[in-house]
C-alpha positions in Angstrom: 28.4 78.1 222.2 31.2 80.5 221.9 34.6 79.4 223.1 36.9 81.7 225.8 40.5 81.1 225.5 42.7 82.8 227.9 46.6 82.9 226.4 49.7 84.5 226.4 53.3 84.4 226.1 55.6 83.4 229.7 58.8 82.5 231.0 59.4 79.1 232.4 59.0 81.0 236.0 55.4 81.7 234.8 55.9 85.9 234.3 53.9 87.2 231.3 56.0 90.0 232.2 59.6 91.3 234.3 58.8 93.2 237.5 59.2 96.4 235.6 56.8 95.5 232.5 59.6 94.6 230.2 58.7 91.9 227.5 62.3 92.7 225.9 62.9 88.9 226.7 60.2 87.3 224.3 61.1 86.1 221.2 59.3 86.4 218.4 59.2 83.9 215.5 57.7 82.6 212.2 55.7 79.6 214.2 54.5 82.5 216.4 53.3 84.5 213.5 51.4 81.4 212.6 50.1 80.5 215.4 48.8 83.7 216.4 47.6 84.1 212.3 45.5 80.9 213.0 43.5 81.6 216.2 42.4 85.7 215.4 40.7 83.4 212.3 38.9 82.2 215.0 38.3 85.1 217.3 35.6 88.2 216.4 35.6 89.6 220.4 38.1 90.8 222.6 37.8 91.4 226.5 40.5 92.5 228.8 40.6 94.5 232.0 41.4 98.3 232.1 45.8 97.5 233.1 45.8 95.7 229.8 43.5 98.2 228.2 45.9 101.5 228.9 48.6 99.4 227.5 46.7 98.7 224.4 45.8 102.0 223.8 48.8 103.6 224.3 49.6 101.6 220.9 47.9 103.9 218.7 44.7 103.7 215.9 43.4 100.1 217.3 46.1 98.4 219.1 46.2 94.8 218.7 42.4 94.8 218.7 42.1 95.5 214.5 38.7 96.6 214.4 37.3 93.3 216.3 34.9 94.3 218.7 36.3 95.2 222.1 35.0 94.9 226.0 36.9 97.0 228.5 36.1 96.0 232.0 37.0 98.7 234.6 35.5 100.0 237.8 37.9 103.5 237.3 37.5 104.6 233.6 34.7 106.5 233.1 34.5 106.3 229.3 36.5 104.7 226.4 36.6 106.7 223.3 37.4 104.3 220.5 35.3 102.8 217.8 34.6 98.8 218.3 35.8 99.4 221.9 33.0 99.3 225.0 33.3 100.3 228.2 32.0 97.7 231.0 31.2 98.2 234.4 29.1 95.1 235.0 30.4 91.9 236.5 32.9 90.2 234.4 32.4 86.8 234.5 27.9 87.2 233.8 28.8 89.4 230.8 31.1 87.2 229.4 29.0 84.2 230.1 26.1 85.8 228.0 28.7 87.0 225.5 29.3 82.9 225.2 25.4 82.1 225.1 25.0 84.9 222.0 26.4 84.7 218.2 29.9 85.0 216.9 33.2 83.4 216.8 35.1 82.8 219.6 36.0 85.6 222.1 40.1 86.1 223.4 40.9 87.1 227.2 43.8 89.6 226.2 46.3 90.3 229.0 46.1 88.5 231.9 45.8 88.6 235.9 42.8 89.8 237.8 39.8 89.3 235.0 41.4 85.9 234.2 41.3 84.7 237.6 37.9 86.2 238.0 36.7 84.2 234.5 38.0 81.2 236.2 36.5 81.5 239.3 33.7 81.6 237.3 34.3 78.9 235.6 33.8 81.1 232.4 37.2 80.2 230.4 37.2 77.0 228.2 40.8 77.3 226.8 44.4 78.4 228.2 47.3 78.7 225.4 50.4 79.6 226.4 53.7 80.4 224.9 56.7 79.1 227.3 59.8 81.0 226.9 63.0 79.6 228.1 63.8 82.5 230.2 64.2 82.4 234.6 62.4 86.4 235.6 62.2 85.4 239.1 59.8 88.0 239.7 57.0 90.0 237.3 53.3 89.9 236.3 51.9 86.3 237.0 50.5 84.7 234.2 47.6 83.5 236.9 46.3 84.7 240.0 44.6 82.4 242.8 41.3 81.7 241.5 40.3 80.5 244.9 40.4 76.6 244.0 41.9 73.9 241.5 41.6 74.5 238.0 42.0 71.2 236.0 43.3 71.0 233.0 43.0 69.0 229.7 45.8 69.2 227.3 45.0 69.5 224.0 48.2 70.0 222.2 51.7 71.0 223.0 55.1 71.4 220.9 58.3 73.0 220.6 58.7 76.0 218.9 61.9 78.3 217.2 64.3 79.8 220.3 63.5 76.6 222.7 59.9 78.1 223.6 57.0 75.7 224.1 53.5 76.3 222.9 50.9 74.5 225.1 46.8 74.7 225.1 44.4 73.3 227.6 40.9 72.4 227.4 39.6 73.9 231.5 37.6 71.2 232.8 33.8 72.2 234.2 33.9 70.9 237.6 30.7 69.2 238.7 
């Protein structure tokens, strides 16, 4: 079975993002460019709702997708024209949960918010990486949403990284 890891980069306040979109606060390093080198190894599928969607396609020939087929849910795009990228209108968390079941590497939740709380509602994501930036926002785009219960978590590994950030993953534990 196919592994779904949720991850992105946040301040210590938990904003992937400042109230006005800006990222200008990340910092980018050598470990990063590791890090992220290792897991799209790993990764041959891509889903991500339609906010993180416009953003990716306002980057140009492929975004950060490169090729690697590409799920787009929405309930207000009508069509997606790009190659490797599919519009879907179906429930997030079944599709992804036969995406799972079916053949390939291991499939990324890019961006964040609304379909990551609904995957783990769901109970649809396996893994949460993140990328801890010492930075205090105080406000922006929450790295989670309310799922509507406790999420527990495993940690698999953590460590420090270049410019005080800290780079965490978690194995989500099923609840039974």
């Amino acid at each position: 079975m196919r592994t779904v890891t949720y991850g992105a980069a946040c301040s210590a306040d938990g904003f992937i993002a400042a109230a006005d979109g800006a990222i200008d606060w990340l910092h980018w390093s050598p470990d990063v460019t590791k890090i992220m080198q290792d897991y799209w190894a790993t990764v041959d599928t891509i889903v991500m709702g339609r906010k993180t969607w416009d953003v990716a396609a306002g980057q140009g020939d492929g975004g950060p997708m490169g090729g690697m087929r590409t799920y787009v849910f929405s309930r207000t795009l009508k069509k997606i024209e790009q190659k490797n990228v599919t519009l879907v209108t179906d429930d997030a968390a079944e599709f992804v949960r036969k995406l799972k079941d079916g053949p390939g590497r291991d499939i990324c939740v890019l961006g964040g918010g609304q379909l990551a709380r609904s995957l783990l509602a769901a109970g649809v994501l396996d893994e949460i990486g993140f990328n801890m930036h010492p930075m205090l926002l105080g406000s922006g785009v929450p790295l989670f949403l309310d799922p509507g219960r406790r999420i527990p978590l495993q940690l698999k590994a953590c460590r420090t990284l270049d410019g005080g950030c800290v780079y965490a993953t978690y194995r989500v534990v099923p609840v039974t």
